[in-house]
Structures are given as structure tokens and as C-alpha cells.
C-alpha positions in Angstrom: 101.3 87.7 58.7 101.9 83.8 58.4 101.6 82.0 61.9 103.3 78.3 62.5 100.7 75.9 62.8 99.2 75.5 66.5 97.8 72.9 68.1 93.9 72.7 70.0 93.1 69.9 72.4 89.4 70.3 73.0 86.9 68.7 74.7 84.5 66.8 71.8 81.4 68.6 73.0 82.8 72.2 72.7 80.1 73.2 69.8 80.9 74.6 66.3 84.6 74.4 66.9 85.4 74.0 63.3 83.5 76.9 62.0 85.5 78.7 64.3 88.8 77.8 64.1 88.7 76.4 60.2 90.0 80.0 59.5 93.1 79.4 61.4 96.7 77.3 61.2 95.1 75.6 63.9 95.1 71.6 64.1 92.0 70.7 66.6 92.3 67.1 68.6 89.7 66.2 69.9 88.5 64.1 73.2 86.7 63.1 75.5 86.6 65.5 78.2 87.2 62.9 80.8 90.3 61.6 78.4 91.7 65.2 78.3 94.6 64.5 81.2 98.6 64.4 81.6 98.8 61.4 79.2 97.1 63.2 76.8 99.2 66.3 76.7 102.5 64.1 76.4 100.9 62.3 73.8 99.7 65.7 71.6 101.8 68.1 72.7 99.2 70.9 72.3 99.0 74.6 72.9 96.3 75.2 74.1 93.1 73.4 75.7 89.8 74.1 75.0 87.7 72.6 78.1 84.6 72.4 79.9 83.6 71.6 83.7 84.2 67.7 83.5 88.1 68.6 82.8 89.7 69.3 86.3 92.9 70.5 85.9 95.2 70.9 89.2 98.6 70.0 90.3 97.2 66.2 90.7 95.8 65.7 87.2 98.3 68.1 85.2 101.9 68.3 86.6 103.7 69.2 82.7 102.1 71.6 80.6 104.6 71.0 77.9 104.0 73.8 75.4 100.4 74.4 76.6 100.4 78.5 76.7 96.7 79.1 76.7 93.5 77.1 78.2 89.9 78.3 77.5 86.5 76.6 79.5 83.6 77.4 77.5 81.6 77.1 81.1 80.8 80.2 83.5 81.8 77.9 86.7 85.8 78.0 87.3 86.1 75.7 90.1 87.1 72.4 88.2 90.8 74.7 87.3 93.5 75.6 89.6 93.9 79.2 88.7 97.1 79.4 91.0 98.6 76.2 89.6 97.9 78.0 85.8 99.4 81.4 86.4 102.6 79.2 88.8 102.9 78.1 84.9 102.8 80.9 82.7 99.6 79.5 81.0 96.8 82.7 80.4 92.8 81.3 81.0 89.9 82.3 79.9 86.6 80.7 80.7 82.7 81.8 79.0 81.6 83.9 82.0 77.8 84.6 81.4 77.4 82.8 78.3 74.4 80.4 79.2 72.8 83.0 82.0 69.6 83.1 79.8 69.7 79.3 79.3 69.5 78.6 83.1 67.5 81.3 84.0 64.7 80.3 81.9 65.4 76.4 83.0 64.5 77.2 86.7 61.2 79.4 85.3 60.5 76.4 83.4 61.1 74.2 86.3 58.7 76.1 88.7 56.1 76.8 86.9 56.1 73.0 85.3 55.5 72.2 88.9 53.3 74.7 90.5 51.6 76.4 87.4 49.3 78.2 90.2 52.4 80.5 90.4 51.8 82.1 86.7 48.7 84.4 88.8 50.6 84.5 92.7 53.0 87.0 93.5 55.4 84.6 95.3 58.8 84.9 97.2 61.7 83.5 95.1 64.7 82.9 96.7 68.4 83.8 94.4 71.5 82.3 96.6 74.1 84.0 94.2 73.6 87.3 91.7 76.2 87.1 89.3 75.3 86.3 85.8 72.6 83.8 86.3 70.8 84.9 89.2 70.8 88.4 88.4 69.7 87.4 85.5 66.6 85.0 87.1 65.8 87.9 88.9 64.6 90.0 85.9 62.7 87.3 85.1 61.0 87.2 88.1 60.2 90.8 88.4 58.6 90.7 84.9 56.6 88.1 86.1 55.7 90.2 89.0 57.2 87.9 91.9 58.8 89.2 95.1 62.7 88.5 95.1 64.3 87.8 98.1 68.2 87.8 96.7 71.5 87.3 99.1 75.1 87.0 97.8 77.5 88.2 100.2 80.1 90.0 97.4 78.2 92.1 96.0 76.2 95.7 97.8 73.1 95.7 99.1 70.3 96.6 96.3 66.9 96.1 95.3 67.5 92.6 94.4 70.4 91.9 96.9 68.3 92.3 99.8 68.1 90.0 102.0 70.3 88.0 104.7 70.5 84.0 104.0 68.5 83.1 107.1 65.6 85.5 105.7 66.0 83.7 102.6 66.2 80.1 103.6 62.7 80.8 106.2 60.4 83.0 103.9 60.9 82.0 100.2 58.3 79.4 98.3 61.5 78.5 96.1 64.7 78.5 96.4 67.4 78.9 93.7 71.0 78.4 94.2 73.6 80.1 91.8 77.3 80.3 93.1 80.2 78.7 92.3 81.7 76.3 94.0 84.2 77.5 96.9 85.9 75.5 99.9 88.4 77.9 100.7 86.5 81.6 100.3 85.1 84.3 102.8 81.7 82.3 102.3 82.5 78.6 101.6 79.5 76.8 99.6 80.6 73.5 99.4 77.8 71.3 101.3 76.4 75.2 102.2 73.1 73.1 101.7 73.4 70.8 105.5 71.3 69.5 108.1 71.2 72.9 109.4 70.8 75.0 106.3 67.9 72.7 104.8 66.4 72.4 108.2 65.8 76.3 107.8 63.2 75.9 104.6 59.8 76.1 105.3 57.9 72.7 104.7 57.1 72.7 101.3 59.3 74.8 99.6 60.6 74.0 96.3 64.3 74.1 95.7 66.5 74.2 92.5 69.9 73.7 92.1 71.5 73.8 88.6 75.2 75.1 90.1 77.6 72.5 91.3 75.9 69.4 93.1 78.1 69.6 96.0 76.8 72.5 97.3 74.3 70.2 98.8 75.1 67.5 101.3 73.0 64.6 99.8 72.5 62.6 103.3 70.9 65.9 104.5 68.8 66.8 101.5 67.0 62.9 101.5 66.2 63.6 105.1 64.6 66.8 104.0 62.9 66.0 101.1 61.2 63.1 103.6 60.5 65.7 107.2 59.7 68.7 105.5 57.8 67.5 102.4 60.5 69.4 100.0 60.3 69.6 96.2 63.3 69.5 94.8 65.0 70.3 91.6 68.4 68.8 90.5 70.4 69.7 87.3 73.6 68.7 89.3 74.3 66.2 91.6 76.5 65.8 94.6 78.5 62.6 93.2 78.3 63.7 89.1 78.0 61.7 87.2 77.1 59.2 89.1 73.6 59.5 90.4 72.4 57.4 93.5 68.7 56.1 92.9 67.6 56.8 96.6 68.5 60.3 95.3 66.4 60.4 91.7 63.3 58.4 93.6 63.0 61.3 95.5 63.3 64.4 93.0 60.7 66.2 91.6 62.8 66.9 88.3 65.8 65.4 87.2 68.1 66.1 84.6 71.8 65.6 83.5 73.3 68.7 83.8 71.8 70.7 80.8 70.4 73.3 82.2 72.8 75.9 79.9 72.5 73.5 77.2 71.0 75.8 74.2 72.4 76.6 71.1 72.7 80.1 72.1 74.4 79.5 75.4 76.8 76.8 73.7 77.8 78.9 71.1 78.7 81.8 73.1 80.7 79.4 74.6 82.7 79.1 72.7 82.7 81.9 70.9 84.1 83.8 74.0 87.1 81.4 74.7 87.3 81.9 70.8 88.5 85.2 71.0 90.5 85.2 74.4 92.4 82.2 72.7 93.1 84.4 69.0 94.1 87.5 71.3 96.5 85.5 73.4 98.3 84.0 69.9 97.4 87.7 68.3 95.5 86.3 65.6 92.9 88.0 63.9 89.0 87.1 64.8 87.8 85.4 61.6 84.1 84.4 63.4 81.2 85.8 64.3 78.3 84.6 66.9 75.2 85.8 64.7 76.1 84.4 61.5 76.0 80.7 62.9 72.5 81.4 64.5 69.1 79.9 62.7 66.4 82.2 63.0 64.4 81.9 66.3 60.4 82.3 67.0 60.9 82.3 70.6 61.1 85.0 72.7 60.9 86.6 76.3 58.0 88.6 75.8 55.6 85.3 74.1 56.7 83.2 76.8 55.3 86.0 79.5 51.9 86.3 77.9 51.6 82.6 77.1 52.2 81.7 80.7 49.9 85.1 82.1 47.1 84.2 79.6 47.4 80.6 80.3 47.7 79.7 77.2 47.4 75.4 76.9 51.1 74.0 75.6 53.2 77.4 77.0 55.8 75.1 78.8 56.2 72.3 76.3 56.6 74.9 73.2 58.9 77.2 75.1 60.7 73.5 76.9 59.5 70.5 77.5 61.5 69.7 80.5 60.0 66.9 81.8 60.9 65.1 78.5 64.8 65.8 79.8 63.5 64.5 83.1 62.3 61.3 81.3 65.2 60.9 79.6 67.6 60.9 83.0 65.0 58.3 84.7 65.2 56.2 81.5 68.9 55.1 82.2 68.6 55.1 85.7 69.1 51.3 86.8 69.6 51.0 90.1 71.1 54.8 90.0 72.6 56.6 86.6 76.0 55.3 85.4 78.6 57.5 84.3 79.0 56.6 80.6 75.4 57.2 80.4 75.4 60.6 82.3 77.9 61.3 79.6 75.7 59.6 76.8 73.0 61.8 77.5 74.8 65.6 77.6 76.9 64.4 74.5 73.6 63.4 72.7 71.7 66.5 73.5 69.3 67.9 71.6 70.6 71.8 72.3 67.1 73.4 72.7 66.8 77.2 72.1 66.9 80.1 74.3 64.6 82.4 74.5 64.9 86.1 73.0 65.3 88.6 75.9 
């Protein structure tokens, strides 16, 4: 069956796009994601979009569609798109729910035991705000490492890993790990869910980690934090992204520009899954496969665990070297991080590889 040609706007840092749609009448423009905006669709007429979270679309940045009929975010987060304002439109979405879980989950183990390697031997309390893909995913990790989780996310039935109320959480856990989406208007709102009040709840000394959305914490009330209560702090997201205030970075145990999911694994299931929603939408065949585009990989799950129990010398830097990302942030940072070099740095990344689980 022949199909007229279609046309792809994507975002330029949606990997291995070609290899993907090379076996299609497809025509792929491609942008910056920033760039991809009203002028850009009456300029290209395209049908369909191919996103990710720096591409906001809402009644205020797209008003005409034009022949858009399908939009895909290879990200798990859905908050930068106005689902309403789609669907008001006709326009079918799919976004890449669950394709970097493993890639952030083994970010924040990386990120905790970079900074308290006394935890490989401790049976501590981790904190998961959130237990959809990512945290529930964290909090296998954590068992295997035989740490106590203390897990809260309001949607979902109480279990063995959803156990705990947010106040428990907040006051008894040595880290903290936030992993929801970003809401304003929800049963349980997260936007700035991280206050004065909320932050004044950690015990002195805790470590916390963000790699969601960086407006789930209120930045005035985290500095004063960090400074009374002696926090640590992790930050893979940032409340005014991507610009990053310096009073902010002076004070962060790890920084880094948003690249927590950034493996080859959890980009190419990226876009593999909007792949195949977009061919089902235009019922066209699916010509690609994930595995085939996949290296072989030495790292796994298991090494990692008796590396890190044995204590073996290099563990973190062979598995990822994060503080080489949090170099890399500091590096640009002149009197706070720019924009274009925020950008610079996730468009030049050097996709690391997840671990085998």
C-alpha cells in the first residue's frame, strides 16, 4: 500500500530518528526544540511533531495546528502539553511513558552513594515521593541493596513500597527522592510541593534529590534550607530551567543539566515508543526495532551491586562518573548557567549506558 508523503517536525535531539523513520514516505524537519512554535508550523506545514519537555505546547504557544494530526514526546513527563487543548483539536498524543526509568533510577543510586559511600554497608531509610515508573523502579533498587523504603504517592494503594504518609516521609528518611509530574491543578498539586513548610519537615542533614521537574521546589525556601538545616542537595532540574541562578549551584552538592535519563537505552526507547504510536496513528507498518540499534553492553545490575557491596575501588566512576557531569554544569556557570549553554550541554551529551536489570 503506497502512502502520500508525510511530514515530521522533530525536535533535533530526538535520537536515531532516521534509522527509524528512513523506512517511511516520511520527510523529517528538524529544530531546535525551543524553535519548534506557531511560526514554525505555518512555515512547514507538518503532520506531526515529534517533541520533548522543552516544547510547551498550549493554547498560548500553538493556536493553528494546520494539518498537524499526531504529536509524540519521547519524555515520560506530560506537563509541558495541554492535553485538553490537543484532543479540543482532533490531534492523537503519545508520549515515552517509562522509557528512561532505569536511567534515573540508577542516576539517584549513583548520586547517593557518590556522596555518602558509608551507605553501600547501612540499611538506610530512602524516601520515593512518586511510584510510577521511576520510583517504583528506584525502589527495587533499593531493596536489592537492602535499604528500608519509605514510599508515598497518593494515586496509587497502599503496599509494601507505598507505605507511608508524606509527613512520615519528609521527618524519618536519610534521603529523599522526588518523582512526580508536575501538577498545579490535581487532587495533590506538586508545583512548589517542596516550601518553607515542607523542607522545614527534613531532618537536618538529609540528602535530597530531585531529577522531576524543578518547580516542584520553591528555590527561596530550599537556599534557606540548605543553610538552617545543613541539607544536601541534588539537582538534575531547576526551578527557572534553563536558567540556573549561582546562589543556587554554590550551594548544591551535585549539579547537572537535566540528564539524568540521558542513556542510550532510555533515548532510544524514546523514541522508539512515539515511533510506533506515530506508524499506528498513519497505519503504517513498523519497519524498526529497539535491539538491533543497541551495541553490546558490559554493564549490568547485578556487577554494579557487588562492586558497590564488595567495595570495589572505581565502582561509581565505571558504572557513571557523575561528578564529571557535575563538572561540566559548574564549568559554564558564570555568574549562574545561561540558557544556550544549558542547551549546549544536553545537545552535546555524551549518552552514557544504562545498566542491565
Amino acid at each position: 500500500m503506497t502512502h502520500a508523503p508525510l511530514t515530521v517536525l522533530a525536535d533535533e535531539n530526538i535520537a536515531n530518528l532516521d534509522d527509524y523513520l528512513t523506512h517511511h514516505p516520511v520527510r523529517i524537519i528538524r529544530l531546535k526544540g525551543r524553535s519548534i512554535d506557531q511560526a514554525a508550523i505555518d512555515t512547514h506545514r507538518p503532520d506531526a511533531l515529534f517533541i520533548r519537555s522543552v516544547t510547551p505546547i498550549t493554547p498560548d504557544t500553538i493556536s493553528d495546528f494546520g494539518k498537524v494530526r499526531f504529536i509524540g514526546s519521547a519524555t515520560i513527563g506530560t506537563d509541558h502539553v495541554d492535553r485538553e487543548h490537543l484532543s479540543a483539536h482532533g490531534i492523537a498524543f503519545g508520549n515515552a511513558s517509562g522509557c528512561s526509568k532505569h536511567s534515573v533510577a540508577q542516576y539517584v543510586i549513583t548520586a547517593i552513594l557518590s556522596l555518602r559511600p558509608k551507605y553501600r554497608g547501612e540499611r538506610i531509610r530512602l524516601g520515593i515521593i512518586g511510584l510510577g515508573n521511576i520510583g517504583g523502579t528506584l525502589a527495587k533498587y533499593a531493596s536489592d541493596l537492602g535499604w528500608q523504603v519509605l514510599g508515598f504517592d497518593p494515586f496509587l494503594a497502599t503496599s509494601k513500597t507505598n507505605n507511608s504518609t508524606l509527613d512520615e516521609l519528609l521527618s524519618c528518611s536519610d534521603v529523599v527522592s522526588i518523582h512526580t509530574p508536575l501538577t498545579k491543578d490535581s487532587a495533590h498539586p506538586t508545583h512548589q510541593l517542596f516550601d518553607k513548610t515542607s523542607l522545614s519537615a527534613l531532618q537536618d542533614g538529609t540528602l535530597l534529590i530531585n531529577t522531576a521537574r524543578g518547580e516542584i521546589i520553591h528555590q527561596a525556601a530550599l537556599l534557606h534550607a540548605i543553610d538552617k538545616q545543613n541539607l544536601q542537595v541534588v539537582l538534575d532540574v531547576f526551578p527557572h530551567e534553563p536558567n540556573v541562578d549561582q546562589a543556587l549551584i554554590d550551594r548544591l552538592a551535585i549539579a547537572t543539566p537535566h540528564i539524568a535519563g540521558y542513556t542510550l537505552e532510555g533515548k532510544l526507547r524514546g523514541t522508539d515508543i512515539i515511533y510506533q504510536d506515530f506508524c499506528r496513528h498513519f497505519k503504517l507498518p513498523i519497519m524498526q526495532q529497539l535491539d538491533p540499534l543497541l551495541p553490546p553492553n558490559p554493564l549490568s545490575w547485578t556487577g554494579f551491586v557487588e562492586g558497590v557491596k564488595n567495595d570495589t575501588k572505581g565502582t561509581l566512576a565505571h558504572f557513571y562518573d557523575i561528578k564529571k557531569d557535575d563538572a561540566a554544569l559548574r564549568a559554564v556557570s558564570q555568574d549562574g548557567v545561561l540558557p544556550h549553554d544549558f542547551d549546549a550541554l544536553r545537545k552535546n551529551y555524551a549518552l552514557r549506558r544504562e545498566w542491565l536489570y
